[in-house]
N, C-alpha and C positions, 0 to 999 in steps of 0.2 A: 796263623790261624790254628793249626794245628796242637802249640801251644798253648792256645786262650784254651783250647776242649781239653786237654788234659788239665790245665790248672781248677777250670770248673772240676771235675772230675774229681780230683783229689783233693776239691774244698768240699764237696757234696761228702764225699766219703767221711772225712774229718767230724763234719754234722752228723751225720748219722752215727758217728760213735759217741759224739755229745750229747745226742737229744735220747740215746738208746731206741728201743722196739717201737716205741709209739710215731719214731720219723715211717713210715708206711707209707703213707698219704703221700697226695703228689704236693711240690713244694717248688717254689722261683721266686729269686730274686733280682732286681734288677733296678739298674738307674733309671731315673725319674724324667730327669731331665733328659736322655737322650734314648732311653730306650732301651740299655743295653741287659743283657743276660748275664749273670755273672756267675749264678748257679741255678740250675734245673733240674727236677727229678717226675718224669711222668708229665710231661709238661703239658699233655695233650690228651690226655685219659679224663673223661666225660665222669663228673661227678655232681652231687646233688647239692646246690647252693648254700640251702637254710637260707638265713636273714643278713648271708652277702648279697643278696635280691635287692635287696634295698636300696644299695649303691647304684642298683639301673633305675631304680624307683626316684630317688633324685636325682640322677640325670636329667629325668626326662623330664622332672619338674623344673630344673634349671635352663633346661630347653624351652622348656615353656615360659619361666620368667624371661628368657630372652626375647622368643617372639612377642613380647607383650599379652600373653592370655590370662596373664594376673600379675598380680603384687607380692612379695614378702608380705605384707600387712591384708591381703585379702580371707576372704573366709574362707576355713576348710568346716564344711558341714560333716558332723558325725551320721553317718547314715545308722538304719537297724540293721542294712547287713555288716558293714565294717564294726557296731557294735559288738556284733554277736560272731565276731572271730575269736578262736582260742588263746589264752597266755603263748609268750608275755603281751602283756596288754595297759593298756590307763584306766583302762573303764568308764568312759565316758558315757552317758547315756544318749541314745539316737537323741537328734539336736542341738544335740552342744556343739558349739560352734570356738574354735580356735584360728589363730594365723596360723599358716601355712608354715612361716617362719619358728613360733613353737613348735609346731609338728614335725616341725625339719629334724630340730633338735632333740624331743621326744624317740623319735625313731635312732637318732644316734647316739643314744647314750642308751634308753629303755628299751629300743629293737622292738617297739609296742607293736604286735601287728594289726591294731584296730587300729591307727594313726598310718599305718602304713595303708592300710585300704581305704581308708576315707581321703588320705592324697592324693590316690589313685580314682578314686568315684568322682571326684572333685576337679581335679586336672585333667582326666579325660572322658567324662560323661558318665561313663559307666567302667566295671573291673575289664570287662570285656575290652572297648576299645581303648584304654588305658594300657593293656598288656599286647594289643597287637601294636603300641604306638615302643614298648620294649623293644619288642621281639626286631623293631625295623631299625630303630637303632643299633642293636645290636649286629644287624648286617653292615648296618652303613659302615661301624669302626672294625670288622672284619673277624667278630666273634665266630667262628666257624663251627666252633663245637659248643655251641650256646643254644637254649631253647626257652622261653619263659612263660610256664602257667598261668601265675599270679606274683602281686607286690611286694608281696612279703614274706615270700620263703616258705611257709608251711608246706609239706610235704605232699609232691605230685611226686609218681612217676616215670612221669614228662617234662618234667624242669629238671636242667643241669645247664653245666658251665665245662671250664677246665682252667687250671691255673692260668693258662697263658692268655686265656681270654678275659678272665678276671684283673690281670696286667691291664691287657689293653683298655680297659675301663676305668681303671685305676686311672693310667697318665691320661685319658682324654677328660675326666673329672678335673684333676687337679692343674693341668697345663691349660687347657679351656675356660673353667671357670674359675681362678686364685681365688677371686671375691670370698669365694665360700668355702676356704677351706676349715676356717673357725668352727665349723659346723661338728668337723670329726676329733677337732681334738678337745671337746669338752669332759673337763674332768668328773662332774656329776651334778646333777639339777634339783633345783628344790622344789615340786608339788606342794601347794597348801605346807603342811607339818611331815610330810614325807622328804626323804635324800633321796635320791636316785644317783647311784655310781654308777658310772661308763663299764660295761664288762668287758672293754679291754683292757687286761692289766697292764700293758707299757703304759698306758698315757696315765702318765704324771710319775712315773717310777722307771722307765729305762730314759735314759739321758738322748734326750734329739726326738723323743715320742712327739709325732703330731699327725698321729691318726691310726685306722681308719675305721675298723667295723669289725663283727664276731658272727657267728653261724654256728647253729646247733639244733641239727635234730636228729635221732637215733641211727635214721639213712645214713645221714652223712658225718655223725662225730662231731665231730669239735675244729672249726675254722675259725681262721686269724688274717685277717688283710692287714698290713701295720705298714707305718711307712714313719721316717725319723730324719732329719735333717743335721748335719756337724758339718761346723765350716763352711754353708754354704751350699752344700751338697746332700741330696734328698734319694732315700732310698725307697724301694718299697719292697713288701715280700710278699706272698701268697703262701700261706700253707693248711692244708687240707685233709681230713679225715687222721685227727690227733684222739685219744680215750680220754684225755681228760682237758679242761679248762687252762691248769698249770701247763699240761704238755703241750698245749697250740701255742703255750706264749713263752716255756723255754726255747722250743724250736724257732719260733720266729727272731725270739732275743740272738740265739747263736747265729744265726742267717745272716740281723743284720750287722752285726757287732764284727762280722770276718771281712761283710762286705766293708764296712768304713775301712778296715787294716788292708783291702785288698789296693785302693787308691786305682791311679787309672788303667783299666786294662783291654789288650782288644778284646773285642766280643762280639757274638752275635747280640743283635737284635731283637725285639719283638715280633716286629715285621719279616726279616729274614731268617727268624731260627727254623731250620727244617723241621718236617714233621716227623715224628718218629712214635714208634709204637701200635697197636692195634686202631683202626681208623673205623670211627665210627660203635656199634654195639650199647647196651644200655649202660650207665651208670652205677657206681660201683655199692652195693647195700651193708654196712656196717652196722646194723640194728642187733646181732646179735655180739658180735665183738665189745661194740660200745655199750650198750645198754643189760642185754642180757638177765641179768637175775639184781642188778643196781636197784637203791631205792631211789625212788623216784626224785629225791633231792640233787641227784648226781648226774640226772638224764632231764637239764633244763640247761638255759643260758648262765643262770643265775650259780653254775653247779660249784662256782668256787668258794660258796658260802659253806656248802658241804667237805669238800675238798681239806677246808679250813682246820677241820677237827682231826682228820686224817694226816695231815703232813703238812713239812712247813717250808715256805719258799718265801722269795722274797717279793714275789708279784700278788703275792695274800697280804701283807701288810698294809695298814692305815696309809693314805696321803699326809702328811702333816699339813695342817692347813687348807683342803682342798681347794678349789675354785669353784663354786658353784654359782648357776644360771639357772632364776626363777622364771617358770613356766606357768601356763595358767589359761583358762578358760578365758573368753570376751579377749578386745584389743581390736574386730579384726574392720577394721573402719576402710579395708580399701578395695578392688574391685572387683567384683565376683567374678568367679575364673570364666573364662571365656562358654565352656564348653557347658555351664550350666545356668547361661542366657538365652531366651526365647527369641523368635525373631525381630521380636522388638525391643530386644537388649534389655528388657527385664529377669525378673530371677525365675525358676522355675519353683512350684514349691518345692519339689526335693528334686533330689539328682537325677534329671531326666535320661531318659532311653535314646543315646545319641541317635544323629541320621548315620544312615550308611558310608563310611570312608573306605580309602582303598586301604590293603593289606598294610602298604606300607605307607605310613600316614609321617610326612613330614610339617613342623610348623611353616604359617601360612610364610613369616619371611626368610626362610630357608634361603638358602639361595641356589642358582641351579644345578650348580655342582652335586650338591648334596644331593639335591633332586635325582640329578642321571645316577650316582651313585646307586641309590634303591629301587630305581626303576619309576618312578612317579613323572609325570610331565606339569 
């Protein structure tokens, strides 16, 4: 064991002289399949999510298509307040109505956060009991340094994660739900006459790309979830609080491209890796590092458009060909989510004012395990 820490050790190190100043941020990597830690930096230092939010945002929604409280094909209503959330956004106007299933998609390619809030108004009544229906998930898979505001990442505060925790969300998405891992690796979508590319630059450009999500907001810099599969074998990586767009996604290329040469080795854990470093304190503020005196072109998701004229990489280049997946208003013919039917299983006119649940609100066929896990009876 003693050996597995020093090999991490001197592969972290190795990265850090590849990705240069901008490797800061805390960063892990780690098999998919079993859990394992293969490199760590900070693994456990409380930082501010951005629109890696989202990945608890469908969780919880595929929690919910589990329980049966809706369909892929049911409607997600555009509320005025999910309307009238800041870029990046769709712009849909309050009422326009979508599946769930596009808005899946929507949120993981466009990171839209009016698509992100109307899943969440949608799936669980209201923002409100929607994010304490996060926050209890995220106890049950044992996010410890985890707290969730809201759906979609825009900047509290009071919302943070830490890599490690972001791990664990990762493999309970992916090892839970396969069905949908199609969702993260889409290479970009067609609105009406609009493209929309995925702003993560591995998928469709580093070799084994098949996922997962990006995060950006001045707090917290420039985040990369990505995860790649070769031979059978599926990595993921976390890296967090990078300057720019290009540097969240050389960093995460180097991470995972050592890990596939690393092949099998002992390792900690997710579950067992100790905790190290300051316990607890607020999250760490990058607003001046990253943003700073930047035009505003440079300080969005979208900042690799900018990026573009500045310098040249190979995670800026065209896809040849891409894949693209049309999205669209109407379709949504299947059953309204559970949570925004009256008690006589009709529809509300809009997103009503749930009833009171506990803290920790599990769906109704959880089973009991899950239950004692968060305390619910």
């Amino acid at each position: 064991m003693a050996g597995s820490t020093f090999f991490r050790r001197v592969l972290t190190g190795l990265l850090l002289v590849v990705a240069g100043p901008a490797a800061a941020g805390p960063s892990l990597l780690f098999e998919l399949s079993t859990g394992k830690v293969l490199a760590d930096k900070d693994a456990f230092m409380r930082w501010h999510p951005a629109s890696l939010t989202k990945l608890m945002t469908a969780y919880v929604a595929f929690r919910a298509l589990d329980a049966g409280e809706l369909q892929l094909d049911s409607p997600i209503k555009m509320t005025k307040h999910a309307a009238g959330e800041p870029p990046s956004k769709m712009g849909y106007k309050p009422g326009s109505v979508i599946t769930l299933d596009n808005a899946l998609k929507i949120v993981f390619v466009k990171s839209a956060n009016d698509v992100a809030m109307a899943i969440a108004e949608n799936v669980g009544g209201s923002e409100r009991a929607f994010v304490e229906r996060m926050n209890a998930e995220a106890r049950r898979l044992g996010m410890t340094d985890t707290h969730f505001v809201n759906p979609n990442g825009l900047h509290d505060p009071d919302q943070y994660v830490s890599a490690r925790d972001l791990a664990l969300l990762v493999r309970a998405i992916r090892t839970e739900y396969p069905q949908y891992a199609s969702y993260f690796s889409i290479e970009g979508l067609t609105a009406g006459d609009k493209r929309l590319m995925n702003y993560n630059m591995l998928v469709g450009r580093f070799p084994g790309a098949d996922g997962m999500k990006t995060g950006f907001i001045c707090p917290s810099g420039f985040n990369l979830i990505g995860t790649a599969t070769r031979d059978g074998r599926t990595l993921g990586v976390v890296v967090l609080g990078q300057t720019s767009a290009v540097g969240r996604t050389d960093m995460a290329a180097a991470l995972l491209e050592r890990g596939f040469q690393m092949g099998d080795v002992p390792a900690k854990t997710l579950a067992t890796l100790p905790f190290y470093g300051l316990r607890g304190g607020p999250p760490v503020d990058m607003r001046a590092e990253v943003c700073g005196k930047k035009p505003a072109a440079a300080q969005s998701e979208a900042a690799g458009d900018y990026e573009a004229k500045k310098v040249k990489s190979r995670w800026l280049e065209k896809i040849p060909n891409p894949k693209l997946v049309a999205v669209g208003l109407g379709g949504a013919n299947g059953p309204v989510p559970l949570a925004r039917r009256n008690d006589a299983g009709t529809e509300y006119a809009d997103v009503p004012i749930p009833t009171p649940r506990p803290t920790d609100y599990v769906p109704a066929k959880a089973d009991a395990g899950v239950k004692a896990a968060v305390g619910v009876n």
